[in-house]
PAZAPA-4460 file (N, C-alpha, C; in steps of 0.05 Angstrom, whole numbers, plus 32768, in hexadecimal, padded with zeros to 4 digits):
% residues 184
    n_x    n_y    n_z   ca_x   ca_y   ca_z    c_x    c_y    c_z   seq   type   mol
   8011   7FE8   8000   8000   8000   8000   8012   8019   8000     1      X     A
   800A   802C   7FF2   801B   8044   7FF3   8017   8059   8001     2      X     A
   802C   8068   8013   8022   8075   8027   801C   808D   801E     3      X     A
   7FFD   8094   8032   8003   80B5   8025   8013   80CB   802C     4      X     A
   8018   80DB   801D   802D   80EF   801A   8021   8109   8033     5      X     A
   8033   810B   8049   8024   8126   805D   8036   813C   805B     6      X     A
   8029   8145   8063   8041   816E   8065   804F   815F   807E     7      X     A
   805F   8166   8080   8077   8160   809F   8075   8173   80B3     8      X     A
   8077   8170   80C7   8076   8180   80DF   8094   818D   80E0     9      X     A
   80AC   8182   80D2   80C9   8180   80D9   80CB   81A8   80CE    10      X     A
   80EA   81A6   80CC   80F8   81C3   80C0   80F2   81C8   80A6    11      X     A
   80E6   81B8   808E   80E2   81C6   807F   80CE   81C3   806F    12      X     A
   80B8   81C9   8085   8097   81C8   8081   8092   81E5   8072    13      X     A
   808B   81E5   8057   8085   81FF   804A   8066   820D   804F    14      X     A
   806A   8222   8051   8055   823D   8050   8047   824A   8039    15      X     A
   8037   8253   8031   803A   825C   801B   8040   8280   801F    16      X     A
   8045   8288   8003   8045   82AB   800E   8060   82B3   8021    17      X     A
   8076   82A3   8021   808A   82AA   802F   809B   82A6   801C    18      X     A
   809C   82AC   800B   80BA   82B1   7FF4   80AF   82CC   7FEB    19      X     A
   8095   82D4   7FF7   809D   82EA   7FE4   809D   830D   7FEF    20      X     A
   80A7   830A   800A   80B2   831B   8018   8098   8333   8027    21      X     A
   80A9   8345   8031   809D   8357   803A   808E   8374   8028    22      X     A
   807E   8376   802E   8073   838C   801B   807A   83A6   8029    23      X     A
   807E   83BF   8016   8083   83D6   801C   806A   83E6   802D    24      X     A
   8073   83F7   803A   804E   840C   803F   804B   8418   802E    25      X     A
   8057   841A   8014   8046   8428   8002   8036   8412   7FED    26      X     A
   804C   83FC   7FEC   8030   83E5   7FDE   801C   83DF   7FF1    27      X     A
   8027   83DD   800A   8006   83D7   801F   7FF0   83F0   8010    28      X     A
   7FF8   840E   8012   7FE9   841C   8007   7FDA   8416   7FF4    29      X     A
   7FED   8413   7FE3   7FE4   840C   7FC9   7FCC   83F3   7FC2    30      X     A
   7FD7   83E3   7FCC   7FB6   83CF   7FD2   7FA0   83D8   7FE3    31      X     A
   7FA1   83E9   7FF6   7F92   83EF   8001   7F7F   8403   7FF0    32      X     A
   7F8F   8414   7FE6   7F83   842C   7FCE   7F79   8420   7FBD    33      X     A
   7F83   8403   7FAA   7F6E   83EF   7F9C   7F5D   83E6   7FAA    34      X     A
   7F5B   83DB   7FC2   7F3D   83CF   7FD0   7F29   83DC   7FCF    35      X     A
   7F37   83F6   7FD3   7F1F   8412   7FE1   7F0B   8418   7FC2    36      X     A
   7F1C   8416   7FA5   7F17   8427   7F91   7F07   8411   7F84    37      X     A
   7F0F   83F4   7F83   7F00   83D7   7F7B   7EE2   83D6   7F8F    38      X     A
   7EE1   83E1   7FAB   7EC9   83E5   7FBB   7EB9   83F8   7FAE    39      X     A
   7EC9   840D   7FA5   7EB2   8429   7FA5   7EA7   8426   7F7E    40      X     A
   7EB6   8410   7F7A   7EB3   840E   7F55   7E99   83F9   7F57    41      X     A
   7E98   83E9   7F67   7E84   83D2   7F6F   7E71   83E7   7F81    42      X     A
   7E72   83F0   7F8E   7E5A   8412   7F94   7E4C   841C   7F77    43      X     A
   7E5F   8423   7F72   7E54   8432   7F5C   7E4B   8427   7F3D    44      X     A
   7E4E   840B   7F3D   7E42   8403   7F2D   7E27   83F5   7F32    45      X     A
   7E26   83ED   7F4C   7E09   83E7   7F5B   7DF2   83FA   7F57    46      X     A
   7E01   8411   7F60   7DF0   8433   7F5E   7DE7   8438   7F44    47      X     A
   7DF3   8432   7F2B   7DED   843C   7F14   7DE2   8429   7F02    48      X     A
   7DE7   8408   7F0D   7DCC   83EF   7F0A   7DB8   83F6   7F08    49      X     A
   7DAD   8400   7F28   7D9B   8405   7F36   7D86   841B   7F23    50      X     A
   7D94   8428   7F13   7D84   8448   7F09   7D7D   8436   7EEA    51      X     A
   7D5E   8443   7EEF   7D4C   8441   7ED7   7D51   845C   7EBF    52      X     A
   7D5B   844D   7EAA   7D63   8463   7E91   7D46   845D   7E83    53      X     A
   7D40   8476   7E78   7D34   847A   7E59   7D38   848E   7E46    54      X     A
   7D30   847C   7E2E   7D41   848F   7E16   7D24   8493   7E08    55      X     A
   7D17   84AE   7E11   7D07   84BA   7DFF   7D12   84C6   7DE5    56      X     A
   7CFF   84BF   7DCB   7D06   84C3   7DAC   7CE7   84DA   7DA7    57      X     A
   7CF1   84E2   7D92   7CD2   84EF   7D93   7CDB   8514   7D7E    58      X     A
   7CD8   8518   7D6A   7CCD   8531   7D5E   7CD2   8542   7D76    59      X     A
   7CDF   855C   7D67   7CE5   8572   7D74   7CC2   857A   7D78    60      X     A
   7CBD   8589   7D97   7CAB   8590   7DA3   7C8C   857A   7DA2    61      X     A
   7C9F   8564   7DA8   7C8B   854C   7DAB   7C82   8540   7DC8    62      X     A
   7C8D   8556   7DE0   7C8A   854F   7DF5   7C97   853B   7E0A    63      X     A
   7CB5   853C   7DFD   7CC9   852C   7E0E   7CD0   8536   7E1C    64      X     A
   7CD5   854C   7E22   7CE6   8561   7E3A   7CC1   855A   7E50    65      X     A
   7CB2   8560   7E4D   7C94   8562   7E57   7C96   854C   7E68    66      X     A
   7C96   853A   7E4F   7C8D   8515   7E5E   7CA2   851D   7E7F    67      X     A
   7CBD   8515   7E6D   7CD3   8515   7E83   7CD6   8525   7EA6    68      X     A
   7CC0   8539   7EA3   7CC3   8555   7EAE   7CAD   8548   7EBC    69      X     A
   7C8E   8539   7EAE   7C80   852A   7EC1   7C8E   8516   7ED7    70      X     A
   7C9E   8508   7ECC   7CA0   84F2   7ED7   7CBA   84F9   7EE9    71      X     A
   7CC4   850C   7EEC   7CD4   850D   7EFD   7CC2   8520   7F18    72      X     A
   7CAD   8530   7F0A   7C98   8542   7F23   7C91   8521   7F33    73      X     A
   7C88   8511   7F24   7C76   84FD   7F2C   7C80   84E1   7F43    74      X     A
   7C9C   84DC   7F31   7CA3   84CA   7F44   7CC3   84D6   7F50    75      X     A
   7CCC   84E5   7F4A   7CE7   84FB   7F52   7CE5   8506   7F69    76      X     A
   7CF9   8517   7F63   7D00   8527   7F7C   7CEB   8540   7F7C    77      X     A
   7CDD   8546   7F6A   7CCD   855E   7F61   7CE2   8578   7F4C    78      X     A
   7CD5   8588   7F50   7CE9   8594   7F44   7CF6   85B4   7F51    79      X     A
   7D07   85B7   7F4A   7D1C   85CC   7F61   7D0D   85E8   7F5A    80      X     A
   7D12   85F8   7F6A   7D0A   8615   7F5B   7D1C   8621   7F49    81      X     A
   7D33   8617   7F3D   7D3D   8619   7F27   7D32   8615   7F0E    82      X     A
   7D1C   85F9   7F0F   7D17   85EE   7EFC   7CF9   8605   7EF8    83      X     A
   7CEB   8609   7F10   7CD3   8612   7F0E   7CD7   8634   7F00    84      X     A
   7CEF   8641   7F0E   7CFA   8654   7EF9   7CFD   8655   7ED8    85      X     A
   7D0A   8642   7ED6   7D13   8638   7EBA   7CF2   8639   7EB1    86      X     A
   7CE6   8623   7EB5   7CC7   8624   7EA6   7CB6   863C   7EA5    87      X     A
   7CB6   864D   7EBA   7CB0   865F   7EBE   7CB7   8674   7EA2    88      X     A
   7CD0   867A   7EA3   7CDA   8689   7E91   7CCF   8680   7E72    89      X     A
   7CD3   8669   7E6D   7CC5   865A   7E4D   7CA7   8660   7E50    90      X     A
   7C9F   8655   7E5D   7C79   865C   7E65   7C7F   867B   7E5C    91      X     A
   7C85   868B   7E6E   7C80   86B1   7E60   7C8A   86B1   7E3C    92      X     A
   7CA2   86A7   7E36   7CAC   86A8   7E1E   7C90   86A8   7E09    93      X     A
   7C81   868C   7E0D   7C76   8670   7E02   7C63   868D   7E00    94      X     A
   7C52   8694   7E14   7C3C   86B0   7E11   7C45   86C9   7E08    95      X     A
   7C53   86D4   7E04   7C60   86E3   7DF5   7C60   86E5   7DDE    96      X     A
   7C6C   86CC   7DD1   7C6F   86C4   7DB4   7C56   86C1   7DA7    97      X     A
   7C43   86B5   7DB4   7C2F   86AB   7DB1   7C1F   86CF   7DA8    98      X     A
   7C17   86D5   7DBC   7C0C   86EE   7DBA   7C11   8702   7DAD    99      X     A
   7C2F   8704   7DA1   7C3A   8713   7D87   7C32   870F   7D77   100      X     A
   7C39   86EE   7D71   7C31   86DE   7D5A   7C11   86E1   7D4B   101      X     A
   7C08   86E4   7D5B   7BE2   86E4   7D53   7BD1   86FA   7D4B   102      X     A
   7BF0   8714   7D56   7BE6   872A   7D51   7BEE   8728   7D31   103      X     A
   7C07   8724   7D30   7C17   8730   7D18   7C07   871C   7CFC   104      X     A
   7BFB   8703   7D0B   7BED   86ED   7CFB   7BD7   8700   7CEA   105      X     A
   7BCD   8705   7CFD   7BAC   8713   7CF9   7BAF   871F   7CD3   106      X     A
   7BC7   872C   7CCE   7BC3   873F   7CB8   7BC5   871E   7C9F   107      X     A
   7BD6   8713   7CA5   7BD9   86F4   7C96   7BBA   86E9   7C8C   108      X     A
   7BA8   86E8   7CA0   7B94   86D6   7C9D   7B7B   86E9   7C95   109      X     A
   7B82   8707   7C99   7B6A   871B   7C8D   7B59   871F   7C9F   110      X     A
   7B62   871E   7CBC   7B50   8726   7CD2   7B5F   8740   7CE2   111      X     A
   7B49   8758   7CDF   7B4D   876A   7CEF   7B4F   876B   7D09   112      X     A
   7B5B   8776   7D18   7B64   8779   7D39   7B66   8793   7D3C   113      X     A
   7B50   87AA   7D32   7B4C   87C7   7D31   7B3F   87CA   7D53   114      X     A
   7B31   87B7   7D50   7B1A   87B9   7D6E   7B2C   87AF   7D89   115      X     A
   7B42   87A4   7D81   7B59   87A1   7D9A   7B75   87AE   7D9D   116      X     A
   7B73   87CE   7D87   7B87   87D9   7D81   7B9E   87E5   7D97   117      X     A
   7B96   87E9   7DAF   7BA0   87EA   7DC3   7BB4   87D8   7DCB   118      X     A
   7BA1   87BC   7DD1   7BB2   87A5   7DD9   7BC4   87A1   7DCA   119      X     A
   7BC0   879F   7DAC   7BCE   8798   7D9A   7BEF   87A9   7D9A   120      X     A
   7BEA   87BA   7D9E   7BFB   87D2   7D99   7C09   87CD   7DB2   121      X     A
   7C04   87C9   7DC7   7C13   87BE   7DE3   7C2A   87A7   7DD5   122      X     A
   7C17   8791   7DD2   7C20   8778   7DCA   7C3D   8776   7DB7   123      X     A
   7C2F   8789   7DA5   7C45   878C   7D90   7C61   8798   7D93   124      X     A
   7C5D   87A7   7DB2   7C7F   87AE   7DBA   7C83   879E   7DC8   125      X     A
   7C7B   8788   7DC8   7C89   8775   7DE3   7C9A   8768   7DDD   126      X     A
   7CAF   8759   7DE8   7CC2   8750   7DE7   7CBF   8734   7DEE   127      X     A
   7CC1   871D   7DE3   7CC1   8701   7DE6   7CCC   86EE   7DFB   128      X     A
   7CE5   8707   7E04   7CEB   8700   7E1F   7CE6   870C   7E35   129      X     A
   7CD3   871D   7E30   7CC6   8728   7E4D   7CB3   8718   7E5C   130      X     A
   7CB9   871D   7E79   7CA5   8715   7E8B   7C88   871B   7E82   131      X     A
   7C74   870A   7E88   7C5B   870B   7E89   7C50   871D   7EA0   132      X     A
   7C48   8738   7E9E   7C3F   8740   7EB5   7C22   873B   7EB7   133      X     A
   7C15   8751   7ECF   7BF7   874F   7ECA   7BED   875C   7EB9   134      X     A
   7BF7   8776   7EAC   7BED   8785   7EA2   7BED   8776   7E81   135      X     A
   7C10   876D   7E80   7C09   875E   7E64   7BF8   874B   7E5F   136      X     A
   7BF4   873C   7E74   7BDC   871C   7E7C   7BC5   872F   7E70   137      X     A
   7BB8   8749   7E75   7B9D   8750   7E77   7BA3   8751   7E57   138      X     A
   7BB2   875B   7E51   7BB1   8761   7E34   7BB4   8748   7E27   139      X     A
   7BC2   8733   7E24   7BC0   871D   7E1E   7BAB   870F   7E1B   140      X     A
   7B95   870E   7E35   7B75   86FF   7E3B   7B67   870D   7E23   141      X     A
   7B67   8729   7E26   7B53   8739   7E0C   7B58   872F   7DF7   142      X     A
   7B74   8730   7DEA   7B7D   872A   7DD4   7B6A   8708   7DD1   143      X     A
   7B77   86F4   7DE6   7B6F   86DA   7DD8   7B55   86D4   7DE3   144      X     A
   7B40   86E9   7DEC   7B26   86DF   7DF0   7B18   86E2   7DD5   145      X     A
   7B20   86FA   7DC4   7B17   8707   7DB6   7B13   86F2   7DA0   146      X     A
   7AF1   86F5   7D8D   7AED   86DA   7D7B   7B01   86E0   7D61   147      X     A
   7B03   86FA   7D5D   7B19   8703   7D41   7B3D   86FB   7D47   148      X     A
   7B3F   86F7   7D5A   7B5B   86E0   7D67   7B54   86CA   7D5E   149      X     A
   7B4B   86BA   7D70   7B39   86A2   7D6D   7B35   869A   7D51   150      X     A
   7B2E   86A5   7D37   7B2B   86A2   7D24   7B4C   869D   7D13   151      X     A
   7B5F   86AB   7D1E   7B7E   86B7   7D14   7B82   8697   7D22   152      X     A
   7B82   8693   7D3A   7B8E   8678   7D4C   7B7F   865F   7D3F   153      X     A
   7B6B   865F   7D33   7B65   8648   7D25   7B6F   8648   7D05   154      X     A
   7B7F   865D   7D01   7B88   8652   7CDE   7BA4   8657   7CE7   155      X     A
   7BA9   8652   7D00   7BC3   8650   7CFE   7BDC   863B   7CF2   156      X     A
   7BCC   862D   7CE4   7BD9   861A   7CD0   7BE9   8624   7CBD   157      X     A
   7BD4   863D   7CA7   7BE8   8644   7C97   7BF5   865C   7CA3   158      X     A
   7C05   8661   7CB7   7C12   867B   7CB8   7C2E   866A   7CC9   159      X     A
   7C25   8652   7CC5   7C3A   863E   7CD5   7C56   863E   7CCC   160      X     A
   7C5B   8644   7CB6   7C76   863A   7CAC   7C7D   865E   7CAE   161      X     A
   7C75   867C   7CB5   7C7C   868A   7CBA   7C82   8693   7CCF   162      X     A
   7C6C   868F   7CDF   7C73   868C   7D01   7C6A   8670   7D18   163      X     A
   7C7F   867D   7D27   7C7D   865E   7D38   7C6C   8660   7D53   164      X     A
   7C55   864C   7D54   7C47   8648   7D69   7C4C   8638   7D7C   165      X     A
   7C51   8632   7D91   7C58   8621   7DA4   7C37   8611   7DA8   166      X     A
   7C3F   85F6   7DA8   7C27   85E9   7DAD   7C1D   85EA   7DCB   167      X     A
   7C23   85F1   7DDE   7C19   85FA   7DF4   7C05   8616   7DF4   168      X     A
   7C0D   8622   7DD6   7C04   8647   7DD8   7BE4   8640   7DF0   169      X     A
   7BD5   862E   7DE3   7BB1   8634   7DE9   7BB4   862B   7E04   170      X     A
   7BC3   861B   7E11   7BBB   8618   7E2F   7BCD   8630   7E43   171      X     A
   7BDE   863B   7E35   7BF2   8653   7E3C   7BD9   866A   7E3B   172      X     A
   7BCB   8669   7E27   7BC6   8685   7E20   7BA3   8685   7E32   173      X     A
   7B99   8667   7E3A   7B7C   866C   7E53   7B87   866E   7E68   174      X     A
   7BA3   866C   7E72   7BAB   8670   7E8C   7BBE   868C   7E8C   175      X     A
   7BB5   869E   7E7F   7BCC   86B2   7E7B   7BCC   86C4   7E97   176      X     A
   7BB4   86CB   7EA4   7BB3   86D2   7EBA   7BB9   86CF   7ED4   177      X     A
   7BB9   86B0   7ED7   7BCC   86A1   7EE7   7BEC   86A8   7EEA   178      X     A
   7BF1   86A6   7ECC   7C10   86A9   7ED0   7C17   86BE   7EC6   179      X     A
   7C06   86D1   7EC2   7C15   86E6   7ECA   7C13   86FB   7EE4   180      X     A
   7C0B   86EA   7EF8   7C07   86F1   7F10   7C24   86F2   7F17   181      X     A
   7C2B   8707   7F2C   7C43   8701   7F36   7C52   86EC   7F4A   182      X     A
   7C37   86DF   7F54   7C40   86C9   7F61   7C3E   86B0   7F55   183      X     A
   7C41   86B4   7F34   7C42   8699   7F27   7C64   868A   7F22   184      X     A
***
């Protein structure tokens, strides 16, 4: 029978990891600075597993900035008063343009705006990047209550490829008093 082969208890019972000496404190470092950076790489790829991406596609002013802007009010953090600034500022733009636009439309589609010559005449020095005040809001409501508007805002089809309407203008332009309150 053949005996089996044992490690020896005697002088030259081997170890492993002993031929290959003492390490420096700056390689201790050095593995230590790998453990730490292999931990926080295994962190941070858990963390960024974890996050739900989507890749909205979609036609310029098709309502991807909107959707996104829902769904982060909805299931997010909400949104900062940076952001509420920012919209703020586009919302006045959006009425602005809008309310230029319909005046300057009017002569396009063969509808007079003699009977809102006032407003009109306001309207027409305004500036696209001005704030919405109250006073402009009042002038604004006249302008888009009026049925000779109303008539210009429904053929706004053909005056399309000369001026640009924001598809928001009609729900911008029944809340114009709202926001141009100063506590909007």
């Amino acid at each position: 029978a053949a005996a089996l082969w044992r490690p020896s208890a005697g002088p030259h019972r081997r170890a492993m990891g002993l031929c290959v000496g003492k390490s420096t404190p700056e390689e201790r470092a050095a593995r230590a600075a790998t453990r730490k950076l292999d931990q926080q790489n295994k962190l941070d790829y858990q963390a960024e597993a974890s996050k739900i991406k989507l890749l909205l596609l979609g036609a310029g002013e098709s309502g991807k900035s909107t959707f996104f802007k829902q769904m982060k009010k909805l299931y997010g953090a909400g949104f900062t008063d940076e952001d509420r600034e920012t919209a703020k500022i586009y919302v006045h733009q959006n009425i602005m343009q809008t309310a230029i636009v319909l005046c300057e439309a009017a002569s396009l589609v063969g509808v007079s705006l003699s009977h809102l010559a006032p407003q009109v005449e306001r309207i027409s020095k305004l500036v696209q990047d001005m704030p919405v005040t109250p006073e402009i809001a009042a002038d604004i409501k006249a302008l888009w209550q009026d049925t000779e508007v109303r008539r210009v805002w429904d053929a706004r089809l053909q005056f399309q490829d000369t001026f640009y309407m924001p598809d928001t203008a009609a729900q911008l332009m029944q809340h114009v008093e709202g926001i141009g309150d100063p506590s909007y």
